[in-house]
C-alpha positions as CSV (number, residue, x, y, z in Angstrom):
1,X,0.0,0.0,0.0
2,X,3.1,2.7,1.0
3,X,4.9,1.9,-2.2
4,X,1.2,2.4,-4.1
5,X,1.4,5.9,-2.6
6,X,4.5,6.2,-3.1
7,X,4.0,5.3,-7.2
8,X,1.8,7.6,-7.3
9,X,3.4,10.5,-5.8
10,X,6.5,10.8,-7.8
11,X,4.6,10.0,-11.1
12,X,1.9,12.6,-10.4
13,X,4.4,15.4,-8.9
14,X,7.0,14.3,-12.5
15,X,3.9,15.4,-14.7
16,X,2.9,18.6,-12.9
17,X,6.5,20.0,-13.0
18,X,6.8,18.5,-16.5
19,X,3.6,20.7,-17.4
20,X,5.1,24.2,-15.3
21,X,8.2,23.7,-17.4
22,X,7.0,23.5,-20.8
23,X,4.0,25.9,-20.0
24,X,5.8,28.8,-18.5
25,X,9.4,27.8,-19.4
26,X,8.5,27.1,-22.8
27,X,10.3,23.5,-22.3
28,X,9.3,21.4,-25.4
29,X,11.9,18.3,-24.8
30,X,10.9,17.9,-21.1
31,X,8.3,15.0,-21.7
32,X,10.7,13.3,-24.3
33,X,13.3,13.6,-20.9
34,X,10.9,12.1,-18.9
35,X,10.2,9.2,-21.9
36,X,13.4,8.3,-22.3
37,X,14.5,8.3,-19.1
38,X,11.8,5.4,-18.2
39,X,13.0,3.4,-21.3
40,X,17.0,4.2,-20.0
41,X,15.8,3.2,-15.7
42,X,13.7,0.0,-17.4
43,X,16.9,-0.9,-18.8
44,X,18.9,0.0,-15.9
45,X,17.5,-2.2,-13.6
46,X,17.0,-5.3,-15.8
47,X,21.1,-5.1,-16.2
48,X,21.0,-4.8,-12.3
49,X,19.2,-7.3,-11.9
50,X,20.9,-9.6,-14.1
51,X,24.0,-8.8,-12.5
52,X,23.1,-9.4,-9.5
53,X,22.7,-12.9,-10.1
54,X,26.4,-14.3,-9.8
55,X,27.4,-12.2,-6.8
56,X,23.5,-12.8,-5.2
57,X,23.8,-16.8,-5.9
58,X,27.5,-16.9,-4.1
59,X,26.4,-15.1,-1.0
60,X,23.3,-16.9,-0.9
61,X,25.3,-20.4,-0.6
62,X,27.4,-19.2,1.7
63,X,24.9,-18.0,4.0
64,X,23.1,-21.5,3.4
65,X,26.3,-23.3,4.4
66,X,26.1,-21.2,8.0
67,X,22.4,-21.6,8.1
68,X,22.8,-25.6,8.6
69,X,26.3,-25.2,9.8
70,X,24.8,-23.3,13.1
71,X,25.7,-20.1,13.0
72,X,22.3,-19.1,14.0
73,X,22.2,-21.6,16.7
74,X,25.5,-20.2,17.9
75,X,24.9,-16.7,17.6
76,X,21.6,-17.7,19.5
77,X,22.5,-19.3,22.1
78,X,25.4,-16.1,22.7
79,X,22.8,-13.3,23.0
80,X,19.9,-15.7,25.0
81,X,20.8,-14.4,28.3
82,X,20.9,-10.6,27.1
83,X,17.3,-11.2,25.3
84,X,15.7,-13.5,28.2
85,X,16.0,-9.7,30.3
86,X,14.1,-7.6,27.6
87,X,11.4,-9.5,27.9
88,X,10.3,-10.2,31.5
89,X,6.9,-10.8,30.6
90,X,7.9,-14.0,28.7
91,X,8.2,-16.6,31.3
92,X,11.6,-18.0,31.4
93,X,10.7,-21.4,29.4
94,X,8.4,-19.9,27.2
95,X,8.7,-21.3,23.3
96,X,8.8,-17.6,22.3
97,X,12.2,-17.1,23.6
98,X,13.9,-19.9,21.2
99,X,12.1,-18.0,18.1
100,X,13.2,-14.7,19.4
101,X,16.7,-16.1,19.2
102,X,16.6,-17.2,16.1
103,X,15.0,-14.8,14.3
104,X,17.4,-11.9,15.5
105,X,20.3,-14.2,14.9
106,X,19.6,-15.0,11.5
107,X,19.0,-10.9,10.5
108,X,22.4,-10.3,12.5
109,X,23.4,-12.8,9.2
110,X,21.3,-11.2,6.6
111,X,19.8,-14.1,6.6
112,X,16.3,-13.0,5.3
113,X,14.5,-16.1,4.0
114,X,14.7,-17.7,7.5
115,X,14.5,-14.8,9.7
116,X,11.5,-13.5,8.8
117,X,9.4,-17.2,8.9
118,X,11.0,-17.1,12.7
119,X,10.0,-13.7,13.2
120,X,6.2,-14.9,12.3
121,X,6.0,-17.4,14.6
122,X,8.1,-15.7,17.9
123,X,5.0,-13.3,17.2
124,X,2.2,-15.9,17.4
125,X,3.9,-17.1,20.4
126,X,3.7,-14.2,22.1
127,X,-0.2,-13.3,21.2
128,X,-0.7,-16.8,22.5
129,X,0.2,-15.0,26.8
130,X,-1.1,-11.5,25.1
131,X,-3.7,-10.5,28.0
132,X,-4.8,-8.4,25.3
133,X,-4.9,-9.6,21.7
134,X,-6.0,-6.2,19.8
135,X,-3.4,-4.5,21.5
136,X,0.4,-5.3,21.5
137,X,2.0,-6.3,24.6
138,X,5.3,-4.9,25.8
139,X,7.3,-8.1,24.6
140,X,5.9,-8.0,21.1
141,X,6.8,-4.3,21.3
142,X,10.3,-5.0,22.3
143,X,11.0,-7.6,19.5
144,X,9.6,-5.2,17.0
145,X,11.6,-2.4,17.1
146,X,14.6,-4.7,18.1
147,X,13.7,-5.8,14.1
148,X,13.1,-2.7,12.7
149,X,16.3,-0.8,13.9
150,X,17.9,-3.1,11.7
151,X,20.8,-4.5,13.7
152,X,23.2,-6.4,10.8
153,X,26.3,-7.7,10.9
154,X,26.8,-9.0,7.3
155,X,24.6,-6.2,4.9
156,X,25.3,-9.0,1.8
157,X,23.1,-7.0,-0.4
158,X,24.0,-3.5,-0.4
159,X,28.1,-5.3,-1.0
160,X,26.1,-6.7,-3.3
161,X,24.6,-3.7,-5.0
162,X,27.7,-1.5,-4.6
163,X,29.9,-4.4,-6.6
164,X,27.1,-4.3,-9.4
165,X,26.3,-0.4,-9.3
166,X,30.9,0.0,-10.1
167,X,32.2,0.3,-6.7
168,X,36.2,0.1,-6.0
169,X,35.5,-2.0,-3.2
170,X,32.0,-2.6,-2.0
171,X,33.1,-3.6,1.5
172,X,34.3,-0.6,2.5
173,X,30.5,0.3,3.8
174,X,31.2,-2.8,6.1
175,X,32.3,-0.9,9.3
176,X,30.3,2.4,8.5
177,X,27.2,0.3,8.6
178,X,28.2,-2.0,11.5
179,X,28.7,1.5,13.8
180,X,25.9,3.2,12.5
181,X,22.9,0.3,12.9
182,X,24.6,-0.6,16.3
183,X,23.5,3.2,17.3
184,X,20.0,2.4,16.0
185,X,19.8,-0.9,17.8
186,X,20.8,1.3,21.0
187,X,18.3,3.7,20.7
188,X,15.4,1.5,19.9
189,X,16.3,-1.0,22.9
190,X,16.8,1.4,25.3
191,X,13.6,4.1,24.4
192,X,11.6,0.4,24.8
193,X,13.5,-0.4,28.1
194,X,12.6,2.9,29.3
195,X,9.0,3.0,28.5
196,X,8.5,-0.6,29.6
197,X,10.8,0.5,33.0
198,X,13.1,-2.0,32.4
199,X,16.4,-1.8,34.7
200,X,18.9,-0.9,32.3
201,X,21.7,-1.4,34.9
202,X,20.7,-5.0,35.3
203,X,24.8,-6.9,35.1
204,X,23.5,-9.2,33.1
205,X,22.1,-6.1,30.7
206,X,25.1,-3.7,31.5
207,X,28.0,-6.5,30.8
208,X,26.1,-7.0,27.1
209,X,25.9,-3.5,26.2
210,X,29.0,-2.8,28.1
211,X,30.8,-4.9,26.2
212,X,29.6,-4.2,23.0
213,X,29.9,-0.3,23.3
214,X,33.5,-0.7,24.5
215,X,34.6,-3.3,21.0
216,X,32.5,-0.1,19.2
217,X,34.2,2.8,21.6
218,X,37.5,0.8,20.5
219,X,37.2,0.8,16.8
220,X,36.1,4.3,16.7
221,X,39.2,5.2,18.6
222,X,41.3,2.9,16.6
223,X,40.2,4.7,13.0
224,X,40.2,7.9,14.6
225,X,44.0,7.7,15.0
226,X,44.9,7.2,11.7
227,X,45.3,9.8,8.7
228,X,43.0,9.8,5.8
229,X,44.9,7.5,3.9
230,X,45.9,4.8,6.4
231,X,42.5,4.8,8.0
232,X,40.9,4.3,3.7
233,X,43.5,0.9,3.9
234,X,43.0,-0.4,7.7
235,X,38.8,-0.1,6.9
236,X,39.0,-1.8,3.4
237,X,41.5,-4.3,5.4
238,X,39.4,-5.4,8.3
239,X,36.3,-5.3,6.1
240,X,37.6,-8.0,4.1
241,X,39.4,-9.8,6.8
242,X,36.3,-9.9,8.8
243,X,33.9,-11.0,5.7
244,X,36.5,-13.7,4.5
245,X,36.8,-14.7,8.4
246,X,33.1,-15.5,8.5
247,X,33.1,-17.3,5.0
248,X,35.7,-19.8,6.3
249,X,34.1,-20.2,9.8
250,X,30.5,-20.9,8.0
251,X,32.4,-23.6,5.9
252,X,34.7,-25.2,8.4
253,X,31.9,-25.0,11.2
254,X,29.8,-27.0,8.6
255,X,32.7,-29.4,8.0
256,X,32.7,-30.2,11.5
257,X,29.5,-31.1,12.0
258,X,29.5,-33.7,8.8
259,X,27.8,-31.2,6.6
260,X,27.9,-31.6,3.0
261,X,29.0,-28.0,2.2
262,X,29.0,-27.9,-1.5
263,X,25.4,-29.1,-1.3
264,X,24.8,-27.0,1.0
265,X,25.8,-23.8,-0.9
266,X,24.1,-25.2,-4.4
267,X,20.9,-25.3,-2.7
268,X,21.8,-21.7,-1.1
269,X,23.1,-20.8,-4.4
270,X,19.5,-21.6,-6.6
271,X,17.8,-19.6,-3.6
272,X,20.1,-16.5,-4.8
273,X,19.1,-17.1,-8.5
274,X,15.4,-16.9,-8.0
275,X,15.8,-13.9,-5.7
276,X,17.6,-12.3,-8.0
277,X,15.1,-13.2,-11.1
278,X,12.3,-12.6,-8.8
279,X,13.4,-8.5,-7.7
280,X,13.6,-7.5,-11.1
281,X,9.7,-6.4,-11.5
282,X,10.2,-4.6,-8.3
283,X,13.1,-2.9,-8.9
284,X,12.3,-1.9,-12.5
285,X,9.3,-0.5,-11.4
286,X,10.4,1.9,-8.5
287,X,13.3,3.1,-10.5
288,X,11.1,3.9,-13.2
289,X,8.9,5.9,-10.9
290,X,12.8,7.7,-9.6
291,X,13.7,8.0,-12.7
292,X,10.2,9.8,-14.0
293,X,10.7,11.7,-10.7
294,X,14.2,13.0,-11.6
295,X,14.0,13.9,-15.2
296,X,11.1,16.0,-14.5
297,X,13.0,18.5,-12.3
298,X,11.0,17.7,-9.4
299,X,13.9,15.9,-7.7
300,X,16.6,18.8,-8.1
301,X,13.3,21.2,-6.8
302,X,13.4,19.4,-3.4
303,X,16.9,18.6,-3.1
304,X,18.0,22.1,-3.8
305,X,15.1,23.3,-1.3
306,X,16.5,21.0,0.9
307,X,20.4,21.9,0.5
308,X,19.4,25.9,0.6
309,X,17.9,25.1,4.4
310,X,20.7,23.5,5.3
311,X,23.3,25.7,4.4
312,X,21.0,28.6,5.7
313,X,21.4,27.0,9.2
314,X,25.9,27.1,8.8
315,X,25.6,23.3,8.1
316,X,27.7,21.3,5.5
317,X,24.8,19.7,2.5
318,X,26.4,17.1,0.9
319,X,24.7,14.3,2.8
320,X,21.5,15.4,1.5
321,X,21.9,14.1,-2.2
322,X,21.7,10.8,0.1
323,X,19.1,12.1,1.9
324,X,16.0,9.8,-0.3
325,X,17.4,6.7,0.8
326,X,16.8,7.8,4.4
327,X,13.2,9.1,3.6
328,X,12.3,5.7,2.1
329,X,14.1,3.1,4.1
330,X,11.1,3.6,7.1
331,X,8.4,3.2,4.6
332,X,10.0,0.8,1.7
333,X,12.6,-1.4,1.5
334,X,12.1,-1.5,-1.6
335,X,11.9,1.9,-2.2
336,X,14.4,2.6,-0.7
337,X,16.9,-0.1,-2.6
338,X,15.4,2.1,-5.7
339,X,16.8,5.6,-4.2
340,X,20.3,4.0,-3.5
341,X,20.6,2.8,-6.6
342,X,19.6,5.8,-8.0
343,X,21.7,8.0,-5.9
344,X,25.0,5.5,-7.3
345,X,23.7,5.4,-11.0
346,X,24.0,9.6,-10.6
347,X,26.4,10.1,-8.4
348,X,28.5,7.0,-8.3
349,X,28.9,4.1,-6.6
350,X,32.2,5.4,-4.9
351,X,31.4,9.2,-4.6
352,X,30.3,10.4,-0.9
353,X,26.3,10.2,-1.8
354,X,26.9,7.2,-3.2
355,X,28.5,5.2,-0.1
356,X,26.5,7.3,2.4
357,X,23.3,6.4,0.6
358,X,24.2,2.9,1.3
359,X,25.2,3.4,4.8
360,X,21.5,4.5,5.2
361,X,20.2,1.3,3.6
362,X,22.5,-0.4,6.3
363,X,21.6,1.2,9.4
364,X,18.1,0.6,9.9
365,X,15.0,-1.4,8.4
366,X,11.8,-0.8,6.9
367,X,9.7,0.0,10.2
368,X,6.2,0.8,9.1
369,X,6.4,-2.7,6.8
370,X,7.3,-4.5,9.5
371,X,4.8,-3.4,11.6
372,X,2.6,-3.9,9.3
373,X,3.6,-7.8,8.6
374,X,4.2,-8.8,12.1
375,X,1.4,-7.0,13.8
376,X,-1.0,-7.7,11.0
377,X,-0.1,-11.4,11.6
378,X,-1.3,-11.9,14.6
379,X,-4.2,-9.5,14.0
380,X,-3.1,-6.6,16.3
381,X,-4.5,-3.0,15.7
382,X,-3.4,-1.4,18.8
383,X,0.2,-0.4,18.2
384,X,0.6,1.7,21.4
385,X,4.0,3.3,21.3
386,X,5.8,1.0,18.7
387,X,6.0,3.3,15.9
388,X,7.8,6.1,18.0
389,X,10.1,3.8,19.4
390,X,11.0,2.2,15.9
391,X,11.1,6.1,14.6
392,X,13.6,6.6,17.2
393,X,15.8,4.0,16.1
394,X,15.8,5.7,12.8
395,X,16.3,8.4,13.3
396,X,19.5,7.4,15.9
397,X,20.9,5.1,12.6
398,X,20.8,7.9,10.0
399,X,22.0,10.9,12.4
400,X,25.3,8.0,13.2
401,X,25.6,7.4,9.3
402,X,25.9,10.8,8.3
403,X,28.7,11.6,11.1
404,X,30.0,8.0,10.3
405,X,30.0,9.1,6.8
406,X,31.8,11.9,7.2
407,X,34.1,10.5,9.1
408,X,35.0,7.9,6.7
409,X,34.4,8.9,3.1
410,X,34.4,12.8,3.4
């Protein structure tokens, strides 16, 4: 329904600038700009799409091969006693808790096909000791936003995107990404924790967060001691040391336990084909709409609005040709995939819009959508403070990606 609007909007705003322009400008090519540019975007993001498929089917087996290797099960049963505090009103066998696990694990992974299935369920779980079952209860609140703000350690398809869309190196949005969602997951959990009054400096809760802020605290200190040039080199360096490292712990973690690992990935691997067959509709069709959107004019009319009030105020603009992606990302993944691409097909892949565009794909996740899947599920109409919280979170992420940004790619 958001994208539907969404459609809409840009095609309907693209015709009544089109119409200004050659009315009162006396533009005559502007509707045969706006033409061709749909034929050049449909063609766009076929070739995307079709590229996608190679670098889409590897990670796809690989993330297979951890799937029934156990990485989920590990990273699971590693953040269980953190997650069995954020949701005291789960009792402390409850079946919700194992789903919980599983499904924040397997995001942490990018693994999308099996997270969200796990996601479903942890909800109907839930609704099952929901005193009220039109409203949401605090736990279901919790595990929402604790989705939404997007928490990922592997973002496999924006790599994926930036190797496709030209980039240099598509990892080197690895660590920006990695700081920036962490500040959304932050955010989000603790404006829940507040509102749900829950004790913040229980050890348990203090050691995980501790902890995690410290290894973050440490590698912002660590970058922020090098010169531009080292620090370019020691991010692209850990980025692929630390992807690499999880490729050979998926496979030899899958070796141990007597997993057959090349059948394993070739089964991942025809999931990554049909995904990437299966996007190209989708992605055709909201580049079309961004496309339409931009050749009219109407896109350089907001930007430039935009860049005016923010140099008005003494501030630096040149996040904000980034700036779609983060408007999107809450309402449309999709969409917002559409405005990152976009933003690299104009500015490119490498430029500073381009990587801070997909630092904002990175640092949070669609919150209105999955509000409206995971609530809708279980038939809930009474959000009660979910969609602030999840805002929150969103607003953390892209507020850390543009200083992350900055910090990295300026």
């Amino acid at each position: 329904m958001v994208l539907n609007y969404i459609w809409i909007f840009f095609f309907a705003t693209a015709f009544v600038v089109a119409l200004y322009r050659l009315v009162f400008m006396g533009d005559t090519e502007v509707f045969g700009v706006i033409i061709k540019s749909s034929f050049d975007m449909s063609r766009t993001g076929f070739e995307i799409s079709l590229g996608l498929t190679g670098v889409l089917t590897l990670w796809m087996g690989i993330m297979k091969i951890g799937e029934r290797g156990g990485a989920v099960g590990v990273m699971s049963r590693l953040i269980s006693p953190f997650f069995r505090r954020l949701f005291p009103g789960l009792s402390a066998n409850h079946p919700a808790h194992g789903s919980i696990m599983m499904n924040l694990a397997a995001n942490m992974l990018g693994l999308d096909n099996a997270a969200t299935p796990m996601g479903l369920k942890a909800m109907q779980q839930m609704q099952e000791v929901n005193p009220d079952s039109k409203s949401a209860s605090d736990a279901q609140i919790m595990f929402l936003v604790l989705n939404t703000s997007g928490l990922t350690i592997v973002p496999v398809s924006i790599m994926v995107y930036r190797a496709q869309m030209g980039a240099a190196n598509p990892t080197d949005i690895f660590i920006p990404i990695l700081i920036a969602t962490y500040f959304s997951t932050l955010v989000g959990l603790i404006a829940v924790a507040l509102w749900q009054r829950i004790n913040l400096f229980d050890k348990v809760i203090l050691a995980y967060l501790g902890g995690g802020s410290a290894v973050l605290a440490g590698v912002i200190w660590y970058f922020s001691s090098l010169d531009k040039e080292a620090l370019t080199v020691a991010s692209n360096v850990v980025s692929n040391v630390v992807l690499f490292g999880i490729i050979i712990s998926f496979i030899i973690m899958a070796a141990w336990r007597k997993i057959n690992v090349y059948d394993a990935f070739i089964d991942g691997a025809k999931d990554g084909f049909a995904t990437a067959v299966r996007i190209i509709p989708y992605l055709i069709a909201i580049l079309v709409a961004i496309g339409v959107f931009r050749a009219s004019g109407a896109m350089d009319i907001l930007m430039g609005g935009i860049v005016k009030l923010v140099e008005g105020c003494g501030f630096n603009a040149d996040w904000v040709n980034a700036l779609p992606t983060a408007l999107m990302k809450p309402l449309s993944g999709s969409g917002a995939r559409g405005m990152m691409i976009d933003t690299m097909n104009t500015f490119g892949a490498d430029s500073f819009a381009g990587r801070l565009a997909s630092t904002f794909q990175g640092a949070t996740d669609t919150t209105f959508y999955i509000i409206a899947v995971y609530f809708g599920s279980v038939g809930i109409k009474n959000t009660r403070y979910a969609v602030p919280c999840g805002l929150m979170a969103d607003f953390a992420g892209i507020m850390a990606a543009i200083v992350v940004a900055y910090f990295f790619f300026a």
